[in-house]
C-alpha positions in Angstrom: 56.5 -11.4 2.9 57.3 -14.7 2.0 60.8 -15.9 3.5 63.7 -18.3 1.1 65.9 -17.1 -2.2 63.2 -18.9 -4.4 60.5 -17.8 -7.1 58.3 -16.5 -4.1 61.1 -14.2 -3.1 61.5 -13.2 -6.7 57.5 -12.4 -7.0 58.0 -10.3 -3.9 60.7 -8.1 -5.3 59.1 -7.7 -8.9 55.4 -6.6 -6.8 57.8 -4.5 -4.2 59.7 -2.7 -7.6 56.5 -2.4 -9.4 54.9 -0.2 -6.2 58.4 1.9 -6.4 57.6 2.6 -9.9 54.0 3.6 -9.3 55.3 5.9 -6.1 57.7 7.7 -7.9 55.6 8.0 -10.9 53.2 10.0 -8.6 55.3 12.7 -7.6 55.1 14.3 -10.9 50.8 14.2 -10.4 50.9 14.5 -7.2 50.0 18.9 -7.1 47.1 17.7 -9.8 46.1 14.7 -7.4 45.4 17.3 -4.1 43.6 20.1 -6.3 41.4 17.8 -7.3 40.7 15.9 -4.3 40.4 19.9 -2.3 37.8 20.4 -5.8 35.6 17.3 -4.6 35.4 18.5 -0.9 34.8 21.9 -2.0 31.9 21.3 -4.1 30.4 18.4 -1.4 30.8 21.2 1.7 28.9 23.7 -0.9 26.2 21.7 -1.9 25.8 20.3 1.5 25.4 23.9 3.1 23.1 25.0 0.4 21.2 22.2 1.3 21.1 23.0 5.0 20.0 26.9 3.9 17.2 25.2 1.7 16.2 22.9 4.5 16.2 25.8 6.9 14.5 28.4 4.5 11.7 25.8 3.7 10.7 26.0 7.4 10.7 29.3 7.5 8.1 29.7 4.8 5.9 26.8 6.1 6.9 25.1 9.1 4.2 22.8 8.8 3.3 19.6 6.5 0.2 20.2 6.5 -2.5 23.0 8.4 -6.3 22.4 9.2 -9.0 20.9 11.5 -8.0 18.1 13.9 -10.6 16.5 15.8 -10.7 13.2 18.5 -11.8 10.1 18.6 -12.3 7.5 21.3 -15.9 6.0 22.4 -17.5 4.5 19.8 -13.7 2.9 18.7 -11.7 1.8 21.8 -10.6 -1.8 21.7 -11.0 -2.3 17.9 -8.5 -3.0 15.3 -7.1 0.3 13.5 -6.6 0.4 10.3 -3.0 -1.0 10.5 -3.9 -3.8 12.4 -3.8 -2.6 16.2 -6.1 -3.0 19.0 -7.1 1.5 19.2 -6.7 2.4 22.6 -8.4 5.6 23.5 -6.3 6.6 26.1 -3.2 6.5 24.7 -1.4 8.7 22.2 -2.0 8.0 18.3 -3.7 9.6 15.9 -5.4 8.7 12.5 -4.6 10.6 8.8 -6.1 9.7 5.5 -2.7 9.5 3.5 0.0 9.2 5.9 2.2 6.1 6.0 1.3 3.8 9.2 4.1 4.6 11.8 4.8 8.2 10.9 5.7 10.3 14.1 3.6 13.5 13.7 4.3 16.7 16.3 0.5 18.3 16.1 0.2 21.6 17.3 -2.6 23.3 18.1 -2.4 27.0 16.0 -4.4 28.6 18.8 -2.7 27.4 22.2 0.7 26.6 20.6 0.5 23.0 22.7 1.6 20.5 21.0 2.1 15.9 20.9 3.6 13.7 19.5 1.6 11.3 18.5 2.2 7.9 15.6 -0.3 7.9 13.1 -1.9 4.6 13.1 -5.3 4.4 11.7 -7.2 6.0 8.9 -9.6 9.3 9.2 -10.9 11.5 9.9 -13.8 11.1 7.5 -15.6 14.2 7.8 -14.7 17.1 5.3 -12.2 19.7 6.7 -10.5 17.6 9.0 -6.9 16.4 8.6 -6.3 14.3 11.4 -8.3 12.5 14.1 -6.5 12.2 17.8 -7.3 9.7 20.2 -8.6 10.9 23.5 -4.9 10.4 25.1 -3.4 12.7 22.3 -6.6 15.3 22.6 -6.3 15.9 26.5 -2.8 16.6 25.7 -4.0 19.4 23.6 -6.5 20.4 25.8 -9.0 20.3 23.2 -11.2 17.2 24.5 -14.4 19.7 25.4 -13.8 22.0 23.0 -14.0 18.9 20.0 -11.9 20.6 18.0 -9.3 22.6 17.1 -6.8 24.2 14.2 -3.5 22.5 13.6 -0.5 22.3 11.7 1.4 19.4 11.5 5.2 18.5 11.6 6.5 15.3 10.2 9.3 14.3 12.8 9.9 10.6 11.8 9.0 8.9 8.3 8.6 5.3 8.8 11.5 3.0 7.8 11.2 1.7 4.4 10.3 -2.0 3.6 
C-alpha cells in the first residue's frame, strides 16, 4: 500500500472501500454462491464416475483392441529400415501393424497360453490375410510362439503415441 496523505493514499482508500462494498454485498448471495459451487462438483464427481463405470464395463465386454493371428518376423528383415525410419532389429521387442500409429505400446497376448509382451509397434505388416500383427523374433520368443509360427491374439492398447 502506497505510504503519504496524497492522491495515492486516496486511490487506496476508494479501491480498499470499493472491496468492502463488494464483501458485504456478498453476504446476501453468499447461500446461492455455495449451492451452486456444491451443484458444479456434484455433477463433475458424477459424470467422472460414470465415466470410470463405462471405462470399466467396456473391458469387460472386450478387453481387447483388436483379436486375430499374429505371426513373426526376423530373417529376411534384420538390419533394414522399418517403416518409421529404424534400423529392425530382430532380436529385440517391436512389432509391426497395418494401421496403428508408430510408437504405440501394444500388450499382445497370446489367447492360448495367456503369455503376454509388450512390445512398440514400429513398422508396417503383416501382409498376409488374417494376420493382425507381425512380432519380431525378440517379441515371438517371449511368447513362446517362435516354432510354432503362429499364434491367436488379442491386443491391448497401453500407450497412444504423444500427439504432434
Amino acid at each position: 500500500m502506497p505510504s503519504g496523505n496524497g492522491p495515492d493514499r486516496l486511490l487506496a482508500l476508494a479501491y480498499l472501500h470499493d472491496i468492502w462494498t463488494i464483501c458485504s454485498s456478498c453476504e446476501k448471495h453468499l447461500p446461492t454462491l455455495i449451492i451452486e459451487a456444491m451443484r458444479e462438483w456434484f455433477f463433475y464427481a458424477l459424470t467422472s464416475i460414470g465415466l470410470v463405470i463405462l471405462v470399466i464395463f467396456f473391458q469387460m465386454g472386450n478387453p481387447y483392441y483388436e483379436e486375430g493371428i499374429a505371426s513373426w518376423y526376423g530373417p529376411g528383415f534384420h538390419g533394414n529400415q522399418t517403416a518409421n525410419g529404424e534400423i529392425y532389429d530382430m532380436y529385440g521387442i517391436s512389432a509391426a501393424h497395418k494401421t496403428l500409429p508408430f510408437g504405440t505400446i501394444v500388450k499382445v497376448v497370446d489367447l492360448e497360453t495367456d503369455k503376454s509382451v509388450i512390445v512398440a509397434i514400429n513398422d508396417r505388416g503383416p501382409f498376409i490375410e488374417g494376420r493382425i500383427i507381425d512380432l519380431s523374433k525378440g517379441a515371438a520368443e517371449k511368447l513362446g510362439i517362435v516354432n510354432k509360427g503362429i499364434t491367436p491374439v488379442g491386443l491391448r492398447i497401453l500407450e497412444w503415441p504423444p500427439q504432434d
